[in-house]
Every structure is written in C-alpha cells, then in structure tokens.
C-alpha positions in Angstrom: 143.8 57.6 23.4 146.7 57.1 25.7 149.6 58.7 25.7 152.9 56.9 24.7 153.7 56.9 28.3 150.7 55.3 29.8 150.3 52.1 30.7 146.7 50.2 31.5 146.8 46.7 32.4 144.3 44.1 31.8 143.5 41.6 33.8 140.3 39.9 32.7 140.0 36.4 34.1 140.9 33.0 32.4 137.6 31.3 33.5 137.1 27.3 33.6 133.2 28.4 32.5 132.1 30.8 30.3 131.2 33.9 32.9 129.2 37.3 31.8 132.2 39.5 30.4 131.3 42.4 33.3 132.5 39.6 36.1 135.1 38.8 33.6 136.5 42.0 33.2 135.9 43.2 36.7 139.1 43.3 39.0 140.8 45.6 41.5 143.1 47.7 40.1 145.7 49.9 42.3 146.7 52.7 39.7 143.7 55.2 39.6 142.8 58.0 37.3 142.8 61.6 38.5 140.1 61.7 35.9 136.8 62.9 38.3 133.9 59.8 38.6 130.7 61.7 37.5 127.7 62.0 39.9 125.4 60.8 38.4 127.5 57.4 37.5 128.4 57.6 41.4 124.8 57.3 42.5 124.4 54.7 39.7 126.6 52.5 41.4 125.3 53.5 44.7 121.6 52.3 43.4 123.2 48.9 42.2 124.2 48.8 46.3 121.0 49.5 47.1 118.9 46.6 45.2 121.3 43.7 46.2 119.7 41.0 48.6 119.6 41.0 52.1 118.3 38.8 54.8 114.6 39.6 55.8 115.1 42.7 52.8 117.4 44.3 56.2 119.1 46.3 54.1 122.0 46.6 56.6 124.5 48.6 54.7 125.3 52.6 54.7 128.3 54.0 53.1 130.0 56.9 53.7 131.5 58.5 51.2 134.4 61.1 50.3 135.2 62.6 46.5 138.0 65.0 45.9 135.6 67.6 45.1 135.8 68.3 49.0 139.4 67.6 49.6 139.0 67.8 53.8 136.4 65.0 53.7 138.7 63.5 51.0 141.7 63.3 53.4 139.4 62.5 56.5 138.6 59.3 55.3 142.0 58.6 54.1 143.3 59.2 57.2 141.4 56.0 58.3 142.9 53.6 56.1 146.2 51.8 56.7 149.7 53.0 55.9 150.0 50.9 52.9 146.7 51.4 51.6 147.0 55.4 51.4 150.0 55.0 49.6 147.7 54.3 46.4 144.3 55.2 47.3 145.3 58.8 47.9 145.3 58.9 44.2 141.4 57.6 43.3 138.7 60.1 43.1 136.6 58.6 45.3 137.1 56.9 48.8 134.1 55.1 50.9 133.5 53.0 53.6 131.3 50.5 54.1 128.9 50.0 57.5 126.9 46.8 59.0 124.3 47.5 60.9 124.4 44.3 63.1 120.9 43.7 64.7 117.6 43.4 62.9 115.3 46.4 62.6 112.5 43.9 63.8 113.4 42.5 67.1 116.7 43.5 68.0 118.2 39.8 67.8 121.6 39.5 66.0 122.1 39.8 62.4 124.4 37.1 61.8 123.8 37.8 58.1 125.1 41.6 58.1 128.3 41.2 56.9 127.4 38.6 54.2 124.6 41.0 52.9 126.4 44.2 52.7 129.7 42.6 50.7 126.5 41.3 48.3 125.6 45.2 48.2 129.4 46.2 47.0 130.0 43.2 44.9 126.6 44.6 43.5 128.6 48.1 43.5 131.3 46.3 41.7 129.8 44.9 38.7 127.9 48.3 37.8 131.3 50.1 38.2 132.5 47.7 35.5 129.7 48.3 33.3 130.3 52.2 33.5 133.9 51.8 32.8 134.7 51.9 36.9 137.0 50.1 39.4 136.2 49.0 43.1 139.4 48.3 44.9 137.9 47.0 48.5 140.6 46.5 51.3 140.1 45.4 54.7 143.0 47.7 56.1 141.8 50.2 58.2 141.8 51.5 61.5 138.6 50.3 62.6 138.2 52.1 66.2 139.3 54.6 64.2 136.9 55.1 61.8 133.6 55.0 64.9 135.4 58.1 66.5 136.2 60.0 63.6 132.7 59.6 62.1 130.1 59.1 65.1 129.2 55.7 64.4 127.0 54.3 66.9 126.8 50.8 68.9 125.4 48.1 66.8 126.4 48.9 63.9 130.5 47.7 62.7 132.4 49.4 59.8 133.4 46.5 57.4 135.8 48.1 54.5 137.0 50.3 52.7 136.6 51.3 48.7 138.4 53.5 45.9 136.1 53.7 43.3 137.9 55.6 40.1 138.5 55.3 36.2 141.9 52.9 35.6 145.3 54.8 36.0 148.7 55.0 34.6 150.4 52.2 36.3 153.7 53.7 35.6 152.9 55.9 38.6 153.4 53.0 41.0 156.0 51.9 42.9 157.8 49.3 42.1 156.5 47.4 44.9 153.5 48.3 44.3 153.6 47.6 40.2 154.6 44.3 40.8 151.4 43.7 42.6 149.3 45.0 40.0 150.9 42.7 37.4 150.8 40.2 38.9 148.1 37.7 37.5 145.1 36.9 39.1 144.6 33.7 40.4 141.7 31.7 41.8 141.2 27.7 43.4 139.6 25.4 41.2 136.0 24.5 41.2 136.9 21.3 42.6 138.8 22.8 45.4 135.8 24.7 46.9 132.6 22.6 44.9 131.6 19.8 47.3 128.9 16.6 47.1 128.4 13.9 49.4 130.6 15.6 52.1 132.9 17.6 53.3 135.9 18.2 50.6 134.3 15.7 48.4 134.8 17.2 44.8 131.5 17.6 43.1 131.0 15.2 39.8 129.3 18.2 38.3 132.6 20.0 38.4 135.6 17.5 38.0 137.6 17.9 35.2 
C-alpha cells in the first residue's frame, strides 16, 4: 500500500509489436527504495548474468558488487560514479559494476565480442530484476581510471558500467531536475528506422507500416 504521499511511476512501453510484459514493463527508474534487495533475489539476478550468451561460451563478465549492508564498500563504489549519477544512486540498495575481460581464455587474441557479451549478461540481469519486482538503472558515467586503482583491476580486462539495482522509490524524493527526467516518457526509433533489407538504410518490407 503506498502512502498518500508516495508516488511510483509507470513507464511500461507503448510497443509497435506485442513484446513479453517483463521487457514491457522493464525500464530504468531513478527514485530507489531504501527497502533492502534480499540475497537470495540478488544472486538470482546474478545467475540470470551468468547464463546469458557469450562468444566461444567466454563468459567475460565479473561484477563487483556493493549493498548498504556494508556502508564503506557501499560508499567506495559510489565514489566511482560521476557527480550527477551519485546524486540518485546514493539512495538504491545496491550498487555494481560491471568488468570485460578483453582477450580470450584460449589464445590470448582480442575479444572484440567482450563488451557485446557482458551488456547480454546485464540485460539478462535486467529482465530477472523485473520478474522479482527489481530495477537495473545502468549508466555509463564513471570514472573509469578510477575504478582500476580503487579496485585492483588488472590489464586486459576494462570496467564497462555501472548498476543500481533496488525496489522502485518515492519519486517525490527527486529533484526537480531530476523528476523531470524520470517522467519523462520513454521513447524509442521505429522499426523502420533501424530494420534494414537490401542495403544499407533500406527499410525492411517485413516491418513498414
């Protein structure tokens, strides 16, 4: 039940096709709940992570990840992120980042696949967080050199984002700056700006309206 003061926004998507309701309903939300993410529902959406496809089954993604149950850790990885991106994401439960590693396991040759296979991993991430009542909020602003020093990572491997993870907040606690954003609707290209046949920026029949 939420209280009279609390407001939840919902922003499923207006689709051209009929799409499964979780990447209907799935969306990245900038008010988070203070409301902790169980463990257990945490590693769930780790395992979805872990089961998404990969070039040669690679499996070049690690994550490193902070909860609020150890506030230090918590604040370490905030520290990371870009001004305007702590602003909100101080206030989700959980905080990770995401990590390539950029040469196969195999022969050392260049993984040119890496950062294609681990956003497949989080959008994996994404859709279980929707069907446990979760949000993914990925951003790309972050400190990346950064991020190697504070946490040791090595050569030949790259950090590629950062996630809140969290129940859906009050968005009354945002900024007005901020609130704006998160009302504002969601908008995508058409299928027949981005569905080619034939050649290059050719609409597809399939998909002209």
């Amino acid at each position: 039940m939420l209280k009279s003061n609390e407001i939840k926004i919902d922003k499923s998507s207006d689709t051209q096709y009929p799409i499964h309701d979780l990447l209907r309903l799935r969306w990245s939300p900038l008010a988070f709940s203070e409301r902790a993410v169980e463990p257990e529902k945490l590693c769930s959406v780790l395992e979805a992570a872990r089961w998404a496809a990969s070039s040669f089954n690679e499996q070049p993604w690690s994550f490193i990840v902070a909860t609020k149950d150890n506030q230090a850790e918590f604040e370490r990885l905030l520290s990371c992120l870009a001004e305007g991106n702590q602003e909100w994401a101080q206030n989700a439960p959980v905080l990770m980042l995401s990590v390539a590693k950029v040469n196969f396991e195999r022969n050392g040759i260049e993984n040119r696949h890496a950062f294609h296979d681990v956003g497949a991993a989080v959008a994996s991430a994404a859709i279980q967080a929707t069907a446990l009542g979760l949000f993914i909020h990925q951003m790309a602003g972050f400190d990346v050199p950064k991020t190697k020093e504070v946490y040791g990572i090595p050569n030949g491997y790259e950090p590629v984002e950062a996630i809140a993870l969290g129940y859906l907040g009050n968005s009354e606690t945002l900024s007005e700056k901020l609130l704006q954003r998160e009302q504002a609707p969601r908008t995508r290209r058409s299928l027949e700006q981005f569905v080619f046949s034939g050649s290059w920026n050719q609409a597809s029949s399939l998909v002209k309206q």
